[in-house]
N, C-alpha and C positions, 0 to 999 in steps of 0.2 A: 285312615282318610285317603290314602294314598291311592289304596287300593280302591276306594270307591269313585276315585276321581278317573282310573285306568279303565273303568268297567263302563260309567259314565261315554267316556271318548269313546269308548269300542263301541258302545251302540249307538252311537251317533252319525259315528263314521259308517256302521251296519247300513244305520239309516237314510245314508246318503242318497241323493238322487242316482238313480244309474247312469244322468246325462251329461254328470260331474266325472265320471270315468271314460266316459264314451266321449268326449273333450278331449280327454287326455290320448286316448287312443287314436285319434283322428288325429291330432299335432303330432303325434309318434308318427305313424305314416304320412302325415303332408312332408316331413319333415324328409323321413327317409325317401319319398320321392323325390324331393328337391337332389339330395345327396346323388340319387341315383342317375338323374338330368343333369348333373355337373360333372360328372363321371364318365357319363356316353357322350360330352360336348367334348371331354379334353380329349376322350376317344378320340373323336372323330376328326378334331384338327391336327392330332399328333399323324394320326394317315395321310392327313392333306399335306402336310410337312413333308413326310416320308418318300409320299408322291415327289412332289418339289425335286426332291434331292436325288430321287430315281429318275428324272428327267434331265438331268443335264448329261450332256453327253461327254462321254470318259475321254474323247478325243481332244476336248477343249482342254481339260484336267491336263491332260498328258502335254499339247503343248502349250502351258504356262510353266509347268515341272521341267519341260524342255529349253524353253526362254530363260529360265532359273539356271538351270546348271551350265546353260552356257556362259551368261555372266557369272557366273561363280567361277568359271574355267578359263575368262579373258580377264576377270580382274580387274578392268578399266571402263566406267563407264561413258568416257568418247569411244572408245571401241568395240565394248558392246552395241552404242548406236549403230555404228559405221555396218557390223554384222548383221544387225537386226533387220536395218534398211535391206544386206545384200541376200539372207535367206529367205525376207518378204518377198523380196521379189522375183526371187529365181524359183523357189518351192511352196513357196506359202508354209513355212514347217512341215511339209507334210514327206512324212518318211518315204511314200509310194512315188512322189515325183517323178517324174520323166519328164525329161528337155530335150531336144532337137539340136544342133549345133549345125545341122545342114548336112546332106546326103546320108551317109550310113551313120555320123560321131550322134551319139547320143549320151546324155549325163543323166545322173538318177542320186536319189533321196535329198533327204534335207540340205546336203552343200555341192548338189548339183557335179558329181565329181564322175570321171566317165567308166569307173569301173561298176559292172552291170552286180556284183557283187554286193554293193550298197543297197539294194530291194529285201536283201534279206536280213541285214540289221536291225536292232533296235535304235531309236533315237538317239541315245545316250553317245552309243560306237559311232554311229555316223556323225554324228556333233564332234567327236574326239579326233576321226580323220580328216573333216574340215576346216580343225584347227591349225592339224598339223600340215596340211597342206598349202594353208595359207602363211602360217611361222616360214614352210621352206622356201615357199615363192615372193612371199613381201617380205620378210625377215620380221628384227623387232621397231620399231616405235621409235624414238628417241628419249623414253623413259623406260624402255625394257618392255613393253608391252604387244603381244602378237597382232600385228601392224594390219588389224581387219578394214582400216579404212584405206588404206592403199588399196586391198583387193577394192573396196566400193567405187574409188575413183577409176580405177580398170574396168571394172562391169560398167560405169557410167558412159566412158569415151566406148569402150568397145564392144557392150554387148554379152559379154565374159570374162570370167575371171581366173 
C-alpha cells in the first residue's frame, strides 16, 4: 500500500502545473534580488561613511592630540586654561607660526618662542620647550603646578610672554 501511495504522489506531483514551479522560481529570484539591493545600499553608504572620514582634515586631528598632550603635560586644569587661552592667541596651535616682536625679533611655532629652530619640530617637542620655558620664567603655581597663567597675565598687560 505504501508503495502505491509513493507512486500515486509521484504522479501527481509529475502532474503538477508548471506555474506552481515557475512561483517558486520567481520568489527565488524576487527574493535574491531584494538580497542583492540590500547589499549594493550598505555598499554604498559604507563609501559615503568612508568619504566622511576621508574628509576631515589631519590638521584638526593633530591639534586636538595636541591640546591633549599638553594638558596631560600641565596636569592642572586652571592652567591648562590659562595656556590654552595664551597658544590661541599667539599661534593658533599651529606648528608653522611666525610672530613679529617688532624690527628684526621674530618668534615661531606653537609657543611662539624666538629660536628660528622651532619651524622644524613637531608639535609634541615644541609643546615640551614651551613648557619648559614658561616652568623657568613663571616658576610653579602655588600648588606645584607650571605657573601658565602667570605667562597669560604677562601676554595680557604686555603683548608677550
Amino acid at each position: 500500500m505504501r508503495k502505491r501511495l509513493d507512486k500515486v504522489s509521484m504522479l501527481q506531483a509529475s502532474e503538477a502545473p508548471k506555474s506552481a514551479n515557475a512561483s517558486r522560481i520567481s520568489g527565488l529570484l524576487a527574493s535574491s534580488w531584494l538580497v542583492a539591493l540590500g547589499v549594493a545600499l550598505c555598499l554604498i553608504s559604507i563609501k559615503a561613511y568612508e568619504k566622511k572620514i576621508d574628509s576631515v582634515n589631519d590638521k584638526d586631528i593633530i591639534q586636538i592630540s595636541v591640546q591633549t598632550y599638553t594638558a596631560q603635560q600641565i596636569k592642572s586644569g586652571r592652567q591648562y586654561s590659562c595656556i590654552s587661552k595664551l597658544y590661541g592667541k599667539e599661534s593658533a596651535w599651529k606648528t608653522e607660526a611666525v610672530g613679529n616682536l617688532g624690527g628684526t625679533h621674530q618668534t615661531y611655532g606653537i609657543p611662539q618662542l624666538k629660536n628660528k629652530l622651532m619651524i622644524g619640530l613637531d608639535a609634541y617637542t615644541q609643546i615640551d620647550y614651551g613648557l619648559k620655558y614658561i616652568k623657568h620664567r613663571y616658576k610653579l603655581d602655588d600648588k606645584g603646578y607650571i605657573n601658565a597663567c602667570a605667562a597669560w597675565e604677562h601676554f595680557k598687560t604686555k603683548g608677550w610672554h
